[in-house]
C-alpha positions as a Markdown table, in Angstrom:
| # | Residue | x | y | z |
|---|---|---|---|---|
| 1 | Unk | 20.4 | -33.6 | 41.1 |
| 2 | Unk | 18.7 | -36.6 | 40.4 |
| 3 | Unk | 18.3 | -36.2 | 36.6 |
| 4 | Unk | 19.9 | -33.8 | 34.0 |
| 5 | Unk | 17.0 | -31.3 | 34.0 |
| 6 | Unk | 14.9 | -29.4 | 35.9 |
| 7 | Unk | 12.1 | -26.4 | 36.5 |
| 8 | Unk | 11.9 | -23.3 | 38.1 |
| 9 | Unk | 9.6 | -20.4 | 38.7 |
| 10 | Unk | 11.6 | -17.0 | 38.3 |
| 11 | Unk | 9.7 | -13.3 | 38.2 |
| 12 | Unk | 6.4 | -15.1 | 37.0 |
| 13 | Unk | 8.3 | -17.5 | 33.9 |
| 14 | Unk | 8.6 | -20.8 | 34.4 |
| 15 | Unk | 11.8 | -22.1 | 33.4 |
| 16 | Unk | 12.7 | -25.5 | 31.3 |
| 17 | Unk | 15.3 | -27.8 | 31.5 |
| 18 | Unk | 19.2 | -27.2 | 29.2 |
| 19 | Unk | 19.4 | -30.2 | 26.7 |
| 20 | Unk | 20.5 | -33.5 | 28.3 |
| 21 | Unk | 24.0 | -33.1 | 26.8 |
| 22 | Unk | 24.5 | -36.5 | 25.2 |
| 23 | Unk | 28.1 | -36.2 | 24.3 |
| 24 | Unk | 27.9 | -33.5 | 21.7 |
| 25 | Unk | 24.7 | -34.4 | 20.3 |
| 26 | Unk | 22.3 | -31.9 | 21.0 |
| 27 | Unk | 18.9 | -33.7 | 21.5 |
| 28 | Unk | 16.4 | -34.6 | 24.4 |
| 29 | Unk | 16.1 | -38.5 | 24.8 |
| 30 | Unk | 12.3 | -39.8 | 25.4 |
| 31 | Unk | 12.3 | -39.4 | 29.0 |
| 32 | Unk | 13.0 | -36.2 | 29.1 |
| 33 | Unk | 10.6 | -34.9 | 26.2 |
| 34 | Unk | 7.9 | -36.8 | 27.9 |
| 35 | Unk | 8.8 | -34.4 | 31.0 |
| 36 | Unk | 8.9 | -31.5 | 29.0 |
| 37 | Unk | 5.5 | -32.1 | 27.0 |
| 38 | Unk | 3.9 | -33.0 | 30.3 |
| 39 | Unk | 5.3 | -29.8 | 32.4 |
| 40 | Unk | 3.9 | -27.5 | 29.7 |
| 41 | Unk | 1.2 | -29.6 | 29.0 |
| 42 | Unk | -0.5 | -29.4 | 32.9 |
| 43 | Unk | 0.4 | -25.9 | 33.1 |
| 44 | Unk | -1.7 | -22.8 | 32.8 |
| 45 | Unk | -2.0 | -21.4 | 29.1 |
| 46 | Unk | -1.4 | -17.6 | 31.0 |
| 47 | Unk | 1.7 | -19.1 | 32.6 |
| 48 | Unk | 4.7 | -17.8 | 30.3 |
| 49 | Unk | 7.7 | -20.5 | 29.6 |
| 50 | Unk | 10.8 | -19.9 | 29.0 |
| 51 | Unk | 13.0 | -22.7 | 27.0 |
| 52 | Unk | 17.0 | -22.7 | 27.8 |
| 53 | Unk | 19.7 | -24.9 | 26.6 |
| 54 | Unk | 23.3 | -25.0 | 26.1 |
| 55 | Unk | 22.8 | -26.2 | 22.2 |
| 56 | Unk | 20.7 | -24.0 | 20.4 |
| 57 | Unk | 17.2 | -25.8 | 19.6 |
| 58 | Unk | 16.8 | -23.7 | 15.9 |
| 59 | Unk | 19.7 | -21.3 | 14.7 |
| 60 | Unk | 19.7 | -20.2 | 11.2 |
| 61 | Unk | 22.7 | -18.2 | 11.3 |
| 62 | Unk | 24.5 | -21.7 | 12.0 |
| 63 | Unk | 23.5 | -22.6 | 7.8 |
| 64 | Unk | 25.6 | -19.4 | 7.3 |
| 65 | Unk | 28.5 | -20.0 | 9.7 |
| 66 | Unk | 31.4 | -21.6 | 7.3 |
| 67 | Unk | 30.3 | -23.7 | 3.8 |
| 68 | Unk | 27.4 | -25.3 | 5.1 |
| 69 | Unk | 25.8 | -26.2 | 1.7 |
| 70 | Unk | 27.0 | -28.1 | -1.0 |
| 71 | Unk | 25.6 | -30.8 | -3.6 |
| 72 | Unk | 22.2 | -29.6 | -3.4 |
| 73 | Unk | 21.8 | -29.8 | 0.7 |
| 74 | Unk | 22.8 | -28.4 | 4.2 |
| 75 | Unk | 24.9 | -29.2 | 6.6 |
| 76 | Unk | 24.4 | -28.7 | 10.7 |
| 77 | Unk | 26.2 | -31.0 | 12.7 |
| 78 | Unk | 24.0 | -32.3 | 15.7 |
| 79 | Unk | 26.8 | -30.9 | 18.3 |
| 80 | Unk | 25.6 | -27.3 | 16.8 |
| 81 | Unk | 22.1 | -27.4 | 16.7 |
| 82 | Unk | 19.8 | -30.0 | 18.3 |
| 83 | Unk | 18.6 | -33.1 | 16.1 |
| 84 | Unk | 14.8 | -33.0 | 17.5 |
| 85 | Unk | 14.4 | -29.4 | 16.0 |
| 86 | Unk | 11.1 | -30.1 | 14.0 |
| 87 | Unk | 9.8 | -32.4 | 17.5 |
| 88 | Unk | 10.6 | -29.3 | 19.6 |
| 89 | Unk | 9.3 | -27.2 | 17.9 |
| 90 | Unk | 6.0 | -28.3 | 17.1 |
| 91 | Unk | 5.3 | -28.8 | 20.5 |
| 92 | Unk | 6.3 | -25.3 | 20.9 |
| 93 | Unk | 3.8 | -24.4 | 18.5 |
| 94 | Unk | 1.0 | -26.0 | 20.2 |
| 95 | Unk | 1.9 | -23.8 | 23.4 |
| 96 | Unk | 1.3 | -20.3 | 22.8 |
| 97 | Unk | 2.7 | -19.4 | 26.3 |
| 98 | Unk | 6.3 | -21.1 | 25.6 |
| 99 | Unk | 7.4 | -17.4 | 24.3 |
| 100 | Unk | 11.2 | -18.0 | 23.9 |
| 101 | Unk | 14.1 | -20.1 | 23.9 |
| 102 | Unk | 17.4 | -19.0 | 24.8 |
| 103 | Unk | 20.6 | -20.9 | 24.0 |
| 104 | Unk | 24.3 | -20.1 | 23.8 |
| 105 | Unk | 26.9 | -22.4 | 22.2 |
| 106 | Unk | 27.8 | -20.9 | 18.7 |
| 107 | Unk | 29.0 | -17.7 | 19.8 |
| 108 | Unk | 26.7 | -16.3 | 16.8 |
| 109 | Unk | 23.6 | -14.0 | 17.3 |
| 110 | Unk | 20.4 | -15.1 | 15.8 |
| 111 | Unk | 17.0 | -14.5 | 16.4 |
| 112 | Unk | 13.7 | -16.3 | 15.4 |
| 113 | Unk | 10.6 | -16.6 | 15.4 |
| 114 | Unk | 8.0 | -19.0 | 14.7 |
């Protein structure tokens, strides 16, 4: 492979890249999210995406996994959950068609929705 990420059409979803993997901190460096943002961007609104990384991009059950709050805040470390949550997300949220994400890491089952 020539990069860390890639695309694929499966059974009419298109498929995203996994996070880049930056040694265990779970975010997308700018080349990438401007791949991303431009993949969905240029693609049909009826085409459905799928998002899939090793890190999960948004996990609550991860604030509720050990004692993740104290002195007033909370406490996700960037190996657990991705750092560009609130990035990703809103560029989620300006494309109806990406319909899920699907991620593996903690072991934990949550499921969310925006």
């Amino acid at each position: 492979m020539n990069r860390p990420y890639n695309h694929i059409i499966r059974n009419g979803w298109h498929v995203q890249p996994k996070a880049d993997g930056s040694w265990y901190t779970a975010h997308l460096d700018d080349e990438q999210f401007h791949w991303l943002t431009n993949e969905i961007k240029v693609m049909s609104p009826a085409q459905s995406v799928l998002i899939v990384s090793h890190i999960p991009i948004l996990a609550a059950c991860l604030f509720l996994d050990g004692p993740r709050f104290s002195t007033e805040n909370w406490t996700v470390p960037a190996r657990w959950m991705h750092s560009d949550t609130v990035q990703l997300t809103n560029l989620f949220a300006r494309h109806p068609n990406v319909k899920a994400a699907l991620s593996g890491h903690v072991h934990l089952l949550n499921r969310g929705q925006l």
